[in-house]
DSSP file (Angstrom, degrees, kcal/mol; ACC not computed):
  #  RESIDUE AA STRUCTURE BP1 BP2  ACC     N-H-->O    O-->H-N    N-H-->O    O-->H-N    TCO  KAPPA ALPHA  PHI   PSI    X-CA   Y-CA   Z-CA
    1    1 A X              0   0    0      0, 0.0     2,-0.0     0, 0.0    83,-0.0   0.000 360.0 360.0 360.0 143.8  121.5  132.1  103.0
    2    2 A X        -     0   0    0     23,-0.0     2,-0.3     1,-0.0    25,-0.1  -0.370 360.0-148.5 -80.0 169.2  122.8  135.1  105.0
    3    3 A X        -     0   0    0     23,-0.2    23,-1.8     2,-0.0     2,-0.1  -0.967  15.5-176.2-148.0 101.0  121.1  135.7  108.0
    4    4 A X  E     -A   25   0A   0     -2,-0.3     2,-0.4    21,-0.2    21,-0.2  -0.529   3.8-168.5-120.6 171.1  120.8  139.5  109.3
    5    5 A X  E     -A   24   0A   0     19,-1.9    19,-2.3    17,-0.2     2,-0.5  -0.832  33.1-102.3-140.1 176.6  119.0  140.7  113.1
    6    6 A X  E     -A   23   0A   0     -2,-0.4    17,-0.2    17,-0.2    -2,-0.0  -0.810  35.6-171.0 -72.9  92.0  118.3  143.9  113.8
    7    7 A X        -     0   0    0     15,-2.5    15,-0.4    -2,-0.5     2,-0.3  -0.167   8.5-149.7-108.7-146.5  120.4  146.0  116.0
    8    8 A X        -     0   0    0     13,-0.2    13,-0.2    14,-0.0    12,-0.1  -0.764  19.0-126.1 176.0 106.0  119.7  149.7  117.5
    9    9 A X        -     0   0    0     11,-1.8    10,-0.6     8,-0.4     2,-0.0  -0.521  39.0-109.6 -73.1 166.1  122.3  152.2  118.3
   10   10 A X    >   -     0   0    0      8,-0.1     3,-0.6     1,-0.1     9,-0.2  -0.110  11.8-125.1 -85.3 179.6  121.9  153.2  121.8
   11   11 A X  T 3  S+     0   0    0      1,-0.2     7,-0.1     7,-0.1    -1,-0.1   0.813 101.5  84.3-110.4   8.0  120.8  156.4  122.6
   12   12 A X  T 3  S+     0   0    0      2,-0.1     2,-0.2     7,-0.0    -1,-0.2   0.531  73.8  95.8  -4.1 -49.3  123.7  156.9  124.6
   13   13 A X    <   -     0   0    0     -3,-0.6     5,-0.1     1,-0.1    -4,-0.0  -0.640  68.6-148.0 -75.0 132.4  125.4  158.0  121.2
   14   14 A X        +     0   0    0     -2,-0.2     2,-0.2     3,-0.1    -1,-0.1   0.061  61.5  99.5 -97.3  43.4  125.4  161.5  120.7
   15   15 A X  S >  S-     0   0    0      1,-0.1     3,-3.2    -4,-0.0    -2,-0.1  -0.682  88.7 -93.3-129.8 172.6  125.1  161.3  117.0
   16   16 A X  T 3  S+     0   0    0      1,-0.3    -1,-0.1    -2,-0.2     4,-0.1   0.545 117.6  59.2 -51.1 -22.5  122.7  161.4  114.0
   17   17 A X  T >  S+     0   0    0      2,-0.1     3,-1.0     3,-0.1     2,-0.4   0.317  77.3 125.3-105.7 -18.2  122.2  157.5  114.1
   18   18 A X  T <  S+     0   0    0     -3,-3.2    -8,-0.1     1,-0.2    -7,-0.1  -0.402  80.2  17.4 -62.9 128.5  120.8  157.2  117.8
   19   19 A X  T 3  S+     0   0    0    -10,-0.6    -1,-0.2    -2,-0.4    -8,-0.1  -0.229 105.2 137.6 114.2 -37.9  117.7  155.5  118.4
   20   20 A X    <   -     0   0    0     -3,-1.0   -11,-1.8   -12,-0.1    -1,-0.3   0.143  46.3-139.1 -13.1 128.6  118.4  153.9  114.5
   21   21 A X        +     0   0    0    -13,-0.2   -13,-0.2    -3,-0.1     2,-0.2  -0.717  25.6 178.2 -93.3 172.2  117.9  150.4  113.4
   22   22 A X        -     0   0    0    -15,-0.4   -15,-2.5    -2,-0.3   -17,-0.2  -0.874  28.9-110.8-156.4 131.2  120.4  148.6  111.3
   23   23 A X  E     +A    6   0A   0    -17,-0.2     2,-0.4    -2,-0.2   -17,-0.2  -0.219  31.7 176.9 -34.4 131.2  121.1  145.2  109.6
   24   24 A X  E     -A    5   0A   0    -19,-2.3   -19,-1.9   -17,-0.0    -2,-0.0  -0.981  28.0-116.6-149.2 164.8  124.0  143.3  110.9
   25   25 A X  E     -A    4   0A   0     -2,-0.4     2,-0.6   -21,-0.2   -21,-0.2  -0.322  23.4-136.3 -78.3 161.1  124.9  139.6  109.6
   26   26 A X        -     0   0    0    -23,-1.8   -23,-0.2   -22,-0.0     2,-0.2  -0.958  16.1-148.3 -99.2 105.2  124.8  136.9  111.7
   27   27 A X        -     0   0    0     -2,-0.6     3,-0.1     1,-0.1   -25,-0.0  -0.459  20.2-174.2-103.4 144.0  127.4  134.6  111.7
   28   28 A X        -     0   0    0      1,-0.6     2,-0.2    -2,-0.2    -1,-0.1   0.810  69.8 -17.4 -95.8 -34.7  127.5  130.8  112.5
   29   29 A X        -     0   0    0      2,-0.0    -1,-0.6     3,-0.0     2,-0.5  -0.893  57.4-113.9-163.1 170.9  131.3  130.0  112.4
   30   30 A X        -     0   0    0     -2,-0.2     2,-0.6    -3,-0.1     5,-0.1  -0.936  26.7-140.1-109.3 119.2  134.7  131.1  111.3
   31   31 A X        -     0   0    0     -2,-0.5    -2,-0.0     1,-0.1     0, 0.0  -0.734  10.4-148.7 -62.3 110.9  136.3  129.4  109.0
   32   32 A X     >  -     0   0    0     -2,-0.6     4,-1.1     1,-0.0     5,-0.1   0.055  26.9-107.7  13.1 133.7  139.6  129.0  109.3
   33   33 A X  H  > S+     0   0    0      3,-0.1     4,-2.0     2,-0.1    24,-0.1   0.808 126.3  48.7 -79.4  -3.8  142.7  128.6  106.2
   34   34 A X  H  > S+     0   0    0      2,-0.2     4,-0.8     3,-0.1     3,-0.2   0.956 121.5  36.1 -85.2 -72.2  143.0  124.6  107.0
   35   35 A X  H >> S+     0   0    0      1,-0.2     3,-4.4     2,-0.2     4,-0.6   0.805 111.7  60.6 -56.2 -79.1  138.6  124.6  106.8
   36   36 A X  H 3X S+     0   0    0     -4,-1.1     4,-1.5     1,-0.3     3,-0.3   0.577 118.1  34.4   2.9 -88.4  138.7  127.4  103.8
   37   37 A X  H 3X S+     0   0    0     -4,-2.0     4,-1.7     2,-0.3    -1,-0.3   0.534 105.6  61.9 -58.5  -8.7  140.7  124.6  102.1
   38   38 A X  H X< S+     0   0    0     -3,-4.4     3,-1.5    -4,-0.8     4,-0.3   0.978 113.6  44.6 -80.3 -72.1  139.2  121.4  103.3
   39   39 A X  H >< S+     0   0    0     -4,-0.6     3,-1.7     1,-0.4     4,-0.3   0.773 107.1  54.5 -77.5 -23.1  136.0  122.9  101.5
   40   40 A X  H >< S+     0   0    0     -4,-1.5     3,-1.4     1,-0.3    -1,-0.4   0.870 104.3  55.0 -49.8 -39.1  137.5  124.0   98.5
   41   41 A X  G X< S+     0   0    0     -4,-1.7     3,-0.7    -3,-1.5     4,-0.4   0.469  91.8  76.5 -46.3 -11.2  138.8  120.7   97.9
   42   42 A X  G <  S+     0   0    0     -3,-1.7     2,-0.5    -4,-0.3    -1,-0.4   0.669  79.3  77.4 -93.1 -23.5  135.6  119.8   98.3
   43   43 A X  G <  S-     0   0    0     -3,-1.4    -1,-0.3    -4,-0.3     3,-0.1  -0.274 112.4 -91.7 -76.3  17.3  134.8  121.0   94.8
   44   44 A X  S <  S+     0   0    0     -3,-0.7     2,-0.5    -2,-0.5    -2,-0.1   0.979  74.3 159.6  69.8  40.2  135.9  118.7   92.5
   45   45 A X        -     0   0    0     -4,-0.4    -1,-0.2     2,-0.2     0, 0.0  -0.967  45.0-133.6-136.9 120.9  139.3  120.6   92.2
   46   46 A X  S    S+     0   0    0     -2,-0.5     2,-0.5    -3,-0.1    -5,-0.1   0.597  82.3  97.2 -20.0 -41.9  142.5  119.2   90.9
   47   47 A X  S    S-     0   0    0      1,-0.1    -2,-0.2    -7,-0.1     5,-0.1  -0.721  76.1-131.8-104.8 140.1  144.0  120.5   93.5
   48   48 A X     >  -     0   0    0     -2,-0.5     4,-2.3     1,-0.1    -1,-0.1   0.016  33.5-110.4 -79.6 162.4  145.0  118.6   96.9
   49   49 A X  H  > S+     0   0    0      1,-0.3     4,-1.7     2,-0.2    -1,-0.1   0.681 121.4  50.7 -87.0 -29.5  143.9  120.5  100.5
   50   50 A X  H  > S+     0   0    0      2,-0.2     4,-2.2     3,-0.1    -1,-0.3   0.706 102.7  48.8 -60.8 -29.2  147.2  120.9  100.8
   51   51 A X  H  > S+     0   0    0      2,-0.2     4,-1.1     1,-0.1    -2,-0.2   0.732 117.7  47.1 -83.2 -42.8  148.2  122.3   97.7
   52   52 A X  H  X S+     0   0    0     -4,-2.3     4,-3.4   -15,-0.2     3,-0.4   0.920 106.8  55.5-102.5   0.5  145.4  124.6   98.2
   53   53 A X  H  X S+     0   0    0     -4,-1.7     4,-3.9     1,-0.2    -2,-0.2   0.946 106.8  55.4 -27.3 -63.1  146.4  125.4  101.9
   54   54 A X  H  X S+     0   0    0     -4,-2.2     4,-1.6     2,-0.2    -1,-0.2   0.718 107.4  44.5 -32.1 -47.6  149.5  126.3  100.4
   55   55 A X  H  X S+     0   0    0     -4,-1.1     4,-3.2    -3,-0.4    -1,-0.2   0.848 109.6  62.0 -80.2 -48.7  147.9  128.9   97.9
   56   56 A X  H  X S+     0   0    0     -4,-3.4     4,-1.9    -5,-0.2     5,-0.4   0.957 101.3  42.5 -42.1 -68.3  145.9  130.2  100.5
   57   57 A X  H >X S+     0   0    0     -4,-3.9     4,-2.0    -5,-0.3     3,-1.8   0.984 107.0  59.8 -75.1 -37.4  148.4  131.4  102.9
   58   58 A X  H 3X S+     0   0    0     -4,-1.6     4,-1.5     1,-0.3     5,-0.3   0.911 105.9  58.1 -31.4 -50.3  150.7  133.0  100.3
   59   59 A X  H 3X S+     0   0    0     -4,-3.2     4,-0.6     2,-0.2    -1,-0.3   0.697 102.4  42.2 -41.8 -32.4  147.6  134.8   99.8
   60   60 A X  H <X S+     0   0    0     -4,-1.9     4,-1.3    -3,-1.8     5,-0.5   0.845 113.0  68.1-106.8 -55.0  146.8  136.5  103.4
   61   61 A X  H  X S+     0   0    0     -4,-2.0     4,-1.5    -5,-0.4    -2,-0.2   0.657 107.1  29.8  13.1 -99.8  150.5  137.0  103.0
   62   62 A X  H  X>S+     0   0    0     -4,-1.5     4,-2.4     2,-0.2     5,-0.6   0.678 115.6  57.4  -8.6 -63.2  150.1  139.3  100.2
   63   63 A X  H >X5S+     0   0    0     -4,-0.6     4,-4.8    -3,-0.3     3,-2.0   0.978 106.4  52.8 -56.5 -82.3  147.1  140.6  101.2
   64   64 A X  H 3X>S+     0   0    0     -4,-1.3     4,-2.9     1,-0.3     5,-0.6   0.842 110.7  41.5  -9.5 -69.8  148.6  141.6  104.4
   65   65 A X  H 3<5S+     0   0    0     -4,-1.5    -1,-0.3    -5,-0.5    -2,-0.2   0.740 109.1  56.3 -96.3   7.7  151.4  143.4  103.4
   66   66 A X  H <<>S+     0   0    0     -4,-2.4     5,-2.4    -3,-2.0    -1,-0.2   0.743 112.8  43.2 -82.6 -29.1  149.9  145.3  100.6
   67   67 A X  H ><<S+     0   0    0     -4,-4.8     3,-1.3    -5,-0.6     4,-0.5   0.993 114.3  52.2 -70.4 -45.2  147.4  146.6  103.0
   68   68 A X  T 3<5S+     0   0    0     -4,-2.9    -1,-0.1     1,-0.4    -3,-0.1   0.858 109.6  56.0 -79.5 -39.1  150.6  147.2  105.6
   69   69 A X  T 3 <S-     0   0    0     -5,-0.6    -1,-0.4     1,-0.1    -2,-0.1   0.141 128.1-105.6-100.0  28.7  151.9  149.0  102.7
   70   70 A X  T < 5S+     0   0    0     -3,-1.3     2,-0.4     1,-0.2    -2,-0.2   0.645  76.7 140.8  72.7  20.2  148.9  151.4  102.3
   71   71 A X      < -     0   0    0     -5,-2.4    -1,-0.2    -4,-0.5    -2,-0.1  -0.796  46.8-142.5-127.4  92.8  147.8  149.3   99.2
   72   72 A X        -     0   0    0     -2,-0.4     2,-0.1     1,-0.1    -1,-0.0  -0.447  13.7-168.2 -75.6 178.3  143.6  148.5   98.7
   73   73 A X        -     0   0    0      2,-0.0     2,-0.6    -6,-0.0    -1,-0.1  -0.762  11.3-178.5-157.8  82.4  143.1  144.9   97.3
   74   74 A X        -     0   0    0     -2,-0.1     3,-0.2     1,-0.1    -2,-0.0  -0.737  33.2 -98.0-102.8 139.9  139.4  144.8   96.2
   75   75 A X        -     0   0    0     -2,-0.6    -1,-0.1     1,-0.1    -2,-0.0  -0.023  51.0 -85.8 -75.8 162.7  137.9  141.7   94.9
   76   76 A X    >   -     0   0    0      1,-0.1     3,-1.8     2,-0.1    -1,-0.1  -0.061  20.7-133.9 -44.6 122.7  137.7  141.3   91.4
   77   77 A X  T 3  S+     0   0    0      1,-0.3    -1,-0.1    -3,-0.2    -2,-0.1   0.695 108.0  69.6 -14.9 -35.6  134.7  142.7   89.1
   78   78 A X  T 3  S+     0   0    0      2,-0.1    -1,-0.3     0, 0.0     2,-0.1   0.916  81.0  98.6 -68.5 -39.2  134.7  139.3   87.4
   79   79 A X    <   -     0   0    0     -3,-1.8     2,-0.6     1,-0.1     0, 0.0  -0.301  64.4-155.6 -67.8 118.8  133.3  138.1   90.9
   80   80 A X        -     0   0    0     -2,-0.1    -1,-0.1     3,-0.0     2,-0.1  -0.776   1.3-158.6-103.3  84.1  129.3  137.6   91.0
   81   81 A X        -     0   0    0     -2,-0.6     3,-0.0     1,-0.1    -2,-0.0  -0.323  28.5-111.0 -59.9 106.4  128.0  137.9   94.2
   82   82 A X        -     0   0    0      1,-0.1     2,-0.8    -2,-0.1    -1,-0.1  -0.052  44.6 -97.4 -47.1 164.7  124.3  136.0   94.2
   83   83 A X        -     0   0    0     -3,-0.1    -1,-0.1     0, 0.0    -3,-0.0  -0.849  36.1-147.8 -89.0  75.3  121.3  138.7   94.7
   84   84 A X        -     0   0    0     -2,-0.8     2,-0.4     1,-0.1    -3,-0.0  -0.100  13.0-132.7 -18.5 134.8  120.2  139.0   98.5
   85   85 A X        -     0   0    0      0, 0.0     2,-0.1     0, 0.0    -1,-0.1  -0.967  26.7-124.1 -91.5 146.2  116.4  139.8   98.9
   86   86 A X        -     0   0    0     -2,-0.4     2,-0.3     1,-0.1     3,-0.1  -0.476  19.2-123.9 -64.9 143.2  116.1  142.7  101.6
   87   87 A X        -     0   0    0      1,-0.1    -1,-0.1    -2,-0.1    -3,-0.0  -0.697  44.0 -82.8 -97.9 171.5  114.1  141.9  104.2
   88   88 A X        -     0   0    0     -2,-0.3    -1,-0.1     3,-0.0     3,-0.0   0.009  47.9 -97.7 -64.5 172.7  111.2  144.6  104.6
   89   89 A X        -     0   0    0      1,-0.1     2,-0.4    -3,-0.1    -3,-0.0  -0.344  50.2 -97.6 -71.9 175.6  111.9  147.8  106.4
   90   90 A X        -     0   0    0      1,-0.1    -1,-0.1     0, 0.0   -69,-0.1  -0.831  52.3-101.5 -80.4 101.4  110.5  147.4  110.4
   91   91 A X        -     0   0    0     -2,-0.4     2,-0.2     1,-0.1    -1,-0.1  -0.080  31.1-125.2 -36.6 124.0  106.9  149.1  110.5
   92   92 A X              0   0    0      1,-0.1    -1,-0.1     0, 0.0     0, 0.0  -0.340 360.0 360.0 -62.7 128.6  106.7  152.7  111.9
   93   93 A X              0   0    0     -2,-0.2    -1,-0.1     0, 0.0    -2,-0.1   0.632 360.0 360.0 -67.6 360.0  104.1  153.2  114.9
């Protein structure tokens, strides 16, 4: 489950967003492409942690120099991203 805090621009900022809360994820770790694959292998997949190591970096490859090269690379429609619930806004005083 994602995991958000709360953060506050400062009011430091001279802009429409000081004093503002906002969501921001929390992270626990970074994955890696050797972990990335470790757990895809993990899946009951055909394919060896190496094999999909393999696939993997040809992939940030690509990626790379089609962005380099002015190039978006947005993920696919097909892809269904589970339904976050929002948590409720932060009561006003």
């Amino acid at each position: 489950m994602i995991e958000l805090y709360l953060s506050k621009v400062t009011d430091s900022s001279e802009s429409e967003q000081a004093g503002k809360l906002y969501a921001r994820v929390s992270y626990k770790q970074t994955l890696d492409v050797q972990a990335m694959a470790r757990h895809m292998a993990e899946h009951n997949t055909m394919f060896s942690e190496g094999s999909i190591t393999g696939i993997l970096i040809d992939f940030v490859k690509c990626v790379r120099e089609q962005v380099l090269n002015g190039n978006r690379w947005p993920l696919q429609p097909s892809v269904r991203w589970p339904k976050v619930p929002r948590p409720a806004p932060p009561s006003r005083p």
